[in-house]
C-alpha positions in Angstrom: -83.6 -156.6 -68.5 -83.6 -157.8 -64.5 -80.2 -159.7 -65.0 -78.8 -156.8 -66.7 -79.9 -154.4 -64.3 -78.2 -157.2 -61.0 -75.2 -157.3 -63.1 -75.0 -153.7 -63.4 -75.7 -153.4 -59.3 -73.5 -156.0 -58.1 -70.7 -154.2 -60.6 -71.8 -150.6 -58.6 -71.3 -152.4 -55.0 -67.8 -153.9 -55.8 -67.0 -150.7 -57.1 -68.0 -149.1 -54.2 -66.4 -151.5 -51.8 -63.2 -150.7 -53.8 -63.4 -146.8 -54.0 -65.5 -145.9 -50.7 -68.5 -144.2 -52.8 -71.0 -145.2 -55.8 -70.3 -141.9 -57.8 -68.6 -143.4 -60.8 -67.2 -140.8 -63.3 -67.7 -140.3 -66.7 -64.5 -139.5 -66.9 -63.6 -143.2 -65.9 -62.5 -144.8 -68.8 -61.9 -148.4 -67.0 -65.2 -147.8 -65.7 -67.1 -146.4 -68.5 -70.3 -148.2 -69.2 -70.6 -148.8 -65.2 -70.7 -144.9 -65.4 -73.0 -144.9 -68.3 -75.5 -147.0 -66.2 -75.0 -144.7 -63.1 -76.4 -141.8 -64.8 -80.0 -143.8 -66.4 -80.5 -144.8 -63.1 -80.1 -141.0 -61.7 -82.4 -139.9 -64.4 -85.0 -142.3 -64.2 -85.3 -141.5 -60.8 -85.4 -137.6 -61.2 -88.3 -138.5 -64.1 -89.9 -141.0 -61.4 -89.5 -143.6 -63.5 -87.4 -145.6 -61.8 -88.6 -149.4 -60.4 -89.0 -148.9 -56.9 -87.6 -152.2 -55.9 -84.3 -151.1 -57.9 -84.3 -147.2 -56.0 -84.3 -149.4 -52.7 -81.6 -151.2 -54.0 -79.6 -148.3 -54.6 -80.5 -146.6 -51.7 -79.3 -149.7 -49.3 -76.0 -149.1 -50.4 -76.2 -144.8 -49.9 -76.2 -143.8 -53.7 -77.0 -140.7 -53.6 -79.1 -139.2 -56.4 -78.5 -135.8 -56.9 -74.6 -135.1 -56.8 -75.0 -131.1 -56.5 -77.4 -131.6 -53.3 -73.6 -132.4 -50.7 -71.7 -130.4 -53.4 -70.8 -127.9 -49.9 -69.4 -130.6 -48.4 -66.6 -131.4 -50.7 -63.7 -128.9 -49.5 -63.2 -127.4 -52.3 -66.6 -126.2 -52.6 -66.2 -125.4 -49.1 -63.9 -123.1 -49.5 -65.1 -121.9 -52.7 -68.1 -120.8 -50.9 -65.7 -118.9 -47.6 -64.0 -116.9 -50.8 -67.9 -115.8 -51.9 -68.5 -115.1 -48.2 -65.2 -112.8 -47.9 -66.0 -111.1 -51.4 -69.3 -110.1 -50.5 -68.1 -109.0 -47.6 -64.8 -107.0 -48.6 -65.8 -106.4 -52.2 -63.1 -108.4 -53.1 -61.1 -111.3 -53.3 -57.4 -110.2 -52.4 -56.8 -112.6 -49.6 -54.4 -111.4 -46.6 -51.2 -113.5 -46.7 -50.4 -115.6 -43.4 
């Protein structure tokens, strides 16, 4: 189960080193089972379930755990969030035109 779980890491830090963060996609079809793995380790951790040595693990390379906590910073949701501003504001969602 230990080697597994290394293999599985050291394939999370390569892929990190190559793409910049550790939030592989399901979507990922080259990266599939890495993705697969991803997600038991984020819900082991949000049952507390997860081996503590392995959460510090994950946590030296900045995994982050909960995906929707940052959501606001990703510009899309940034702006997402200006566009509920200016609705509840104008009471609607016809944007002026620069």
């Amino acid at each position: 189960h230990e080697h597994a779980w290394n293999k599985n890491f050291d394939q999370l830090c390569a892929f990190k080193a190559q793409n910049g963060h550790s939030n592989v996609s399901t979507n990922d079809v080259q990266n599939e089972s890495l993705a697969g793995w991803v997600n038991m380790q984020r819900m082991s951790y949000n049952k507390n379930a997860l081996n503590s040595n392995h959460m510090q693990r994950m946590n030296s390379i900045g995994f982050k755990w909960d995906l929707h906590k940052h959501s606001y910073e990703h510009p899309w949701m940034r702006m997402y969030q200006e566009l509920k501003t200016f609705q509840n504001k104008h009471k609607h969602i016809i944007l002026p035109k620069h």
